[in-house]
C-alpha distance (Angstrom), angle and dihedral (degrees) to the residues before:
residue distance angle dihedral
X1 . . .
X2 4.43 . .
X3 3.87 78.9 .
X4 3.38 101.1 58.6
X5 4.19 97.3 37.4
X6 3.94 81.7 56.9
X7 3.70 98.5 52.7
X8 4.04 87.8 42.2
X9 4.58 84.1 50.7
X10 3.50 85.2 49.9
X11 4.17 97.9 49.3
X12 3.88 77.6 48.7
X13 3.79 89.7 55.0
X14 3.60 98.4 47.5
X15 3.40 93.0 43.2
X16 3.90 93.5 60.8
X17 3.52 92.0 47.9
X18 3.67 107.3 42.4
X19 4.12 86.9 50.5
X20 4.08 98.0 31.2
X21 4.11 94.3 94.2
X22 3.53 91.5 64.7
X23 3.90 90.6 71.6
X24 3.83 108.7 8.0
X25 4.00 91.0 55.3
X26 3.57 107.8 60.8
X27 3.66 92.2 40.6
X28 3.28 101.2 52.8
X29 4.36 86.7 55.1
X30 3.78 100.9 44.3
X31 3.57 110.2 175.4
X32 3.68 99.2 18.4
X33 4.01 112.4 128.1
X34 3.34 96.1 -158.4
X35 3.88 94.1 54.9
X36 3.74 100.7 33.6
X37 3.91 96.0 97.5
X38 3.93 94.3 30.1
X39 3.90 109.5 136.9
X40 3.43 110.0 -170.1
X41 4.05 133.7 -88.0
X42 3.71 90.2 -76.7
X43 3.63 97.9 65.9
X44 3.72 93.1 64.8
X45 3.24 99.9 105.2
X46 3.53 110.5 39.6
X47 4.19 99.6 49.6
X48 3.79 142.5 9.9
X49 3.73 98.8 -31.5
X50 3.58 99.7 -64.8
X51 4.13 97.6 -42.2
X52 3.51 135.2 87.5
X53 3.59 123.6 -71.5
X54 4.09 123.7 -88.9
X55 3.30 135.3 25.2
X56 3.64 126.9 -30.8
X57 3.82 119.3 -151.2
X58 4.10 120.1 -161.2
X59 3.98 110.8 -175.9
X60 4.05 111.4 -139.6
X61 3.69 89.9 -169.7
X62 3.68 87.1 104.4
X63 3.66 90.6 73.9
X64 3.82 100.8 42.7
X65 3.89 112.3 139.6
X66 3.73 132.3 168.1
X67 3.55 103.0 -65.7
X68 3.83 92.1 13.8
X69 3.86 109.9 73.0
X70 3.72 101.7 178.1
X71 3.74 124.9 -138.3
X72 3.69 144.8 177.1
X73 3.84 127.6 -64.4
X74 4.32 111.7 -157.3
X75 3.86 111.7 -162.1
X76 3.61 113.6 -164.4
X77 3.99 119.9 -155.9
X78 3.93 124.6 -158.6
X79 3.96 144.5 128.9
X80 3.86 132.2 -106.9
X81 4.16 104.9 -73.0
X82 4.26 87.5 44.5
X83 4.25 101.3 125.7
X84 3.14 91.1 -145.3
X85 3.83 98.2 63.3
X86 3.32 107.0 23.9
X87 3.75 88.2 78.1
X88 3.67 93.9 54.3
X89 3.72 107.5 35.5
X90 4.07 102.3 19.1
X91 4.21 101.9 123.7
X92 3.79 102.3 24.8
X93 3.68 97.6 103.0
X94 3.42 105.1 -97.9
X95 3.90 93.8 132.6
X96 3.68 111.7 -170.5
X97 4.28 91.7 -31.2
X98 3.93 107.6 123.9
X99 4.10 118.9 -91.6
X100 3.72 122.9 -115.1
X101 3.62 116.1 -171.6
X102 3.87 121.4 -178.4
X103 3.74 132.8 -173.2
X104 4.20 119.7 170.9
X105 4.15 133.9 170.9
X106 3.62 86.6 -138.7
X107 4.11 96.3 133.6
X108 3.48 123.8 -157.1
X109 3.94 137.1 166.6
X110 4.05 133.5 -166.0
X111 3.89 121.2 -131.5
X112 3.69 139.5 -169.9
X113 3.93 100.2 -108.5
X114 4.01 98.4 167.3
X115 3.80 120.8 17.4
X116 4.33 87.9 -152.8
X117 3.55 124.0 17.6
X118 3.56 89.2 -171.5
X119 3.79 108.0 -131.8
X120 4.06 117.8 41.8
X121 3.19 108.4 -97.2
X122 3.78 107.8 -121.3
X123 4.09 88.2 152.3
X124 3.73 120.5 30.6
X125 3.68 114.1 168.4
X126 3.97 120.9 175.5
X127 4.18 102.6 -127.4
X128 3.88 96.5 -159.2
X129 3.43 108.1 -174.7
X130 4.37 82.6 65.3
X131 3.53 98.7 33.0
X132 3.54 83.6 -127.0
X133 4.17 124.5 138.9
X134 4.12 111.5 -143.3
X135 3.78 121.9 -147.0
X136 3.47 130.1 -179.9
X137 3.63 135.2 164.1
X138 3.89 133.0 -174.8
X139 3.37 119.4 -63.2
X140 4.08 92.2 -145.2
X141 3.66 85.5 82.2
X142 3.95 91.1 68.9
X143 3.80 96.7 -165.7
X144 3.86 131.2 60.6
X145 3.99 131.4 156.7
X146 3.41 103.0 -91.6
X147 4.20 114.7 57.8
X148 4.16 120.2 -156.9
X149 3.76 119.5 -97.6
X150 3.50 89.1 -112.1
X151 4.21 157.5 -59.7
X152 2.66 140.4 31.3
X153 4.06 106.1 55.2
X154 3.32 135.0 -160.7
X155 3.90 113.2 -102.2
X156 3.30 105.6 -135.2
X157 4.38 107.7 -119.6
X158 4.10 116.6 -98.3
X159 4.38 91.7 2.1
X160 3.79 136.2 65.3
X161 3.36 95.4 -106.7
X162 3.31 130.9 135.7
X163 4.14 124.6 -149.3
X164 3.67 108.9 -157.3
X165 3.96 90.9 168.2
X166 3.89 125.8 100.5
X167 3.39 123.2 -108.7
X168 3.67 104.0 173.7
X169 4.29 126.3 46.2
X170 3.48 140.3 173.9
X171 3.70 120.2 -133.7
X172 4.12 123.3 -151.4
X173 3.75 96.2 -142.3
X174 3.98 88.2 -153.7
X175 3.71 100.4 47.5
X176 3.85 108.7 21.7
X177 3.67 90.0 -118.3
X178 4.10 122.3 155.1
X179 3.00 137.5 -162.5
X180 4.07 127.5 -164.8
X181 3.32 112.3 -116.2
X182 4.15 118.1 -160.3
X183 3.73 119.7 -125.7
X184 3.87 123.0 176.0
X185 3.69 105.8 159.6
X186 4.31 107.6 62.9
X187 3.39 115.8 -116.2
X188 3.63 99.0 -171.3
X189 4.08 105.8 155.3
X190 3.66 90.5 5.9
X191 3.83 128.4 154.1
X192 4.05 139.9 -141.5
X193 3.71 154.7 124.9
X194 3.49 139.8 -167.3
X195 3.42 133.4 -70.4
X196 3.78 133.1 -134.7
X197 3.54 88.5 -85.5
X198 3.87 92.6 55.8
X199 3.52 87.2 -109.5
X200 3.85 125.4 136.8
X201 3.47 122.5 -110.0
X202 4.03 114.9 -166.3
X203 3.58 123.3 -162.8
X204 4.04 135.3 -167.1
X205 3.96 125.1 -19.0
X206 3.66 136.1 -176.4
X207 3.80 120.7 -75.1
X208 3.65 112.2 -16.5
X209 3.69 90.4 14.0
X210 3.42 100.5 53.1
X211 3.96 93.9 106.9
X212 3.22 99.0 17.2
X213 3.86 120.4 119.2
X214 3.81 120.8 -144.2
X215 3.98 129.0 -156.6
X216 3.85 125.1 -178.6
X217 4.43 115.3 -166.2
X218 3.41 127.4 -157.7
X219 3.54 110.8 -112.2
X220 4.25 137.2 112.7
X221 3.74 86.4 -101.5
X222 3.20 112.8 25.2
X223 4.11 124.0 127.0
X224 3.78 140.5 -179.7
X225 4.25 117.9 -44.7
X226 4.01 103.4 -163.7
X227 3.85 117.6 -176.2
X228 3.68 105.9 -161.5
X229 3.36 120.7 -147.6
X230 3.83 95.9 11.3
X231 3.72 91.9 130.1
X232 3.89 116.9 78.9
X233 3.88 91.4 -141.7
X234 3.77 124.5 17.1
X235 3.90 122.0 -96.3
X236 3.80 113.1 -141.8
C-alpha cells in the first residue's frame, strides 16, 4: 500500500510540472512582448514554436536616439510546408523543428570610438553606475600598449622580472579616457560580475591567480584589491 501512494504522489508531481508553464510562465513576465503568447514547451510541435499564431510586431521606437531612430521588428511563426518560409529557410537543417523568420527597420551602424584601448580586451564589463567600460586581459602576457605611470611593478611569478606594463584600464565611455588599472595576481580564464553595489567581483585566474579573489570600487582613484588565496581550491 506506501508503494503505491508514492507512485500515485509522484504522478501528482509530474503532473504539476509537466503542465505548470502554461500558467506560471506568462505571469511571472508580465509585459514582455516576446513572452505574452508563449504556451509552454509542449506546444512546440503543433504551432508557431510554442507562441500564438501570426505575426508578432515589437515597436523599437522607444529607444530611438540621435543617430538611432528605432523601428519595428515583425517575427513570423510557421512549420515546414509554410510558403512563406520554405523559400528562405528550406535546407538549413532545421528538420521538422518550427520556422521563425524575422525582418525589423530597427537601423543601426558600428563606429571606431577608440583607435587603442590599450590592453586586449579579454574581459570588458560595462560598470554602470560610472559610466565606465572595464578591460582586463591576462597578466601572463607581460606586455601590452599602454605601460603604468609608475612603481611599484609587478614581478613577474617564478623569474626576476619585473612587468611595468598595464594589464587592466578603465574606459570613460563619453570621452575615451583610460585609466591604468594595476593587476599583480593573473587572471587569465578568470570569472566575475558585479555585485549589488555595481562593483566587480573577480574570481580565479591561471597560476598565481588561480585562488585569488579580485574586487574593483567605484571611486576617481580607486585600483585593483586582490585577496590571494581566498578561494579554498583554485578556479581556472
Amino acid at each position: 500500500m506506501g508503494l503505491f501512494w508514492r507512485v500515485i504522489i509522484a504522478l501528482l508531481f509530474f503532473f504539476a510540472y509537466v503542465n505548470g508553464e502554461h500558467f506560471t510562465y506568462p505571469s511571472r513576465h508580465p509585459g514582455k512582448a516576446e513572452l505574452a503568447g508563449f504556451k509552454g514547451p509542449d506546444s512546440l510541435a503543433t504551432d508557431g514554436g510554442g507562441f500564438f499564431s501570426g505575426p508578432l510586431i515589437v515597436d523599437d521606437d522607444v529607444a530611438a536616439t540621435t543617430g538611432n531612430q528605432g523601428g519595428t521588428t515583425e517575427v513570423t511563426v510557421g512549420k515546414p510546408g509554410d510558403d512563406t518560409l520554405e523559400t528562405s529557410l528550406a535546407n538549413d537543417g532545421i528538420g521538422n523543428a518550427n520556422m521563425i523568420e524575422a525582418t525589423t527597420t530597427f537601423k543601426g551602424s558600428w563606429e571606431l570610438f577608440l583607435e587603442n584601448g590599450g590592453v586586449s580586451a579579454m574581459h570588458l564589463i560595462l560598470l554602470p553606475k560610472i559610466n565606465q567600460a572595464l578591460m582586463f586581459d591576462a597578466t601572463v602576457w607581460k606586455i601590452s600598449k599602454i605601460k603604468l605611470p609608475g612603481p611599484p611593478c609587478r614581478h613577474v611569478e617564478g623569474t626576476n622580472e619585473e612587468d611595468c606594463f598595464a594589464h587592466s584600464v578603465l574606459m570613460d565611455i563619453d570621452t575615451g579616457k583610460l585609466r591604468p588599472l594595476r593587476l599583480k595576481y593573473d587572471t587569465w580564464c578568470s570569472s566575475g560580475g558585479l555585485d549589488i553595489n555595481g562593483r566587480l567581483v573577480s574570481t580565479g585566474g591561471y597560476n598565481n591567480g588561480s585562488d585569488t579573489v579580485r574586487i574593483l570600487d567605484l571611486c576617481d582613484t580607486c585600483d585593483w584589491k586582490e585577496y590571494p588565496g581566498a578561494l579554498a581550491n583554485g578556479r581556472w
